[in-house]
C-alpha positions in Angstrom: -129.6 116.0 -77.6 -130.7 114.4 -74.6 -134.0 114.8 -75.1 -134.0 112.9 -78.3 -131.8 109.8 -76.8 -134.8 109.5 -73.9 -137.4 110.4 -76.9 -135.4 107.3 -79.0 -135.1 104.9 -75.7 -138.9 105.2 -75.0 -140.0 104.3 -78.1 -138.1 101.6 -78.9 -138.5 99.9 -75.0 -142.4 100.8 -76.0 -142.2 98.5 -79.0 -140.4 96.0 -77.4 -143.0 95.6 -74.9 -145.9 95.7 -77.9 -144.2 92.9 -79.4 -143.4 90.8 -76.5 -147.3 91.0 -75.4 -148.1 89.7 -79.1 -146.0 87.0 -79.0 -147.9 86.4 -75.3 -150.9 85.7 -77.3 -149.5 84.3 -80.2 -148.6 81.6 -77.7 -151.8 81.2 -75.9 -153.9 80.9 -79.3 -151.7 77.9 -80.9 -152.1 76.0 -77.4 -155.6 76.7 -77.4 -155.7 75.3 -80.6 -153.7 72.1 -80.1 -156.0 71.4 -76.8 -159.0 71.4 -79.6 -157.0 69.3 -81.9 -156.8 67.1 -78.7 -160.3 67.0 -77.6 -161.7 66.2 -80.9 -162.2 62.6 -81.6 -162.5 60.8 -84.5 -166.4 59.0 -85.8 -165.7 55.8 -86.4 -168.4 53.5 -88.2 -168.2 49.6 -89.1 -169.6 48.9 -92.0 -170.9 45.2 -93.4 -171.3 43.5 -96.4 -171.5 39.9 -97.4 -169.3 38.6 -99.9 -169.6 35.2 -101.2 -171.5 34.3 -98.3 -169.3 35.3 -95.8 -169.7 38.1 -94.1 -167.5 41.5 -93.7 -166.8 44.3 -91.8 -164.4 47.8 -92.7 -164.2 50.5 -90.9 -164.5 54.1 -91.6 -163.3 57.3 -90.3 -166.0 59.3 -90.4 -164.4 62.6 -89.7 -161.1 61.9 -92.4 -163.9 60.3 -94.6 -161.4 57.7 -95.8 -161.4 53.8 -94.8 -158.9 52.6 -91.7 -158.6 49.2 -93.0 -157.2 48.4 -96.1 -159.2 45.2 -96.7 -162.6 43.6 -95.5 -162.7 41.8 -92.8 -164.1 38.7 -92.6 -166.0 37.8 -88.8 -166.2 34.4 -87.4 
């Protein structure tokens, strides 16, 4: 009877530990990760046009591919 108590006592102390040391590096990929989320930056590129004889700028994310301004710009 004993035997099986230690037998039961090793084996789940043995899992705890297997779990715990998953959850170690569970932890250490996801920061990884956010510190590359981080370091990436964003392309960004103006483009021109002219409109009615003015002329325009809008910028562009180049990495989102989507526009940051809503409008044209018009430059002085």
């Amino acid at each position: 009877m004993k035997k099986i108590r230690l037998l039961c006592f090793i084996l789940f102390f043995g899992m705890q530990i297997i779990v715990s040391n998953n959850s170690k590096n569970l932890v250490y990929a996801n920061m990884v990760e956010s510190e590359n989320q981080i370091l990436a930056k964003d392309t960004i590129i103006k483009r021109y046009r002219n409109h009615n004889g003015k002329m325009q700028y809008r910028r562009w994310n180049d990495t989102k591919k989507r526009w940051i301004d809503p409008k044209w710009i018009d430059m002085s």
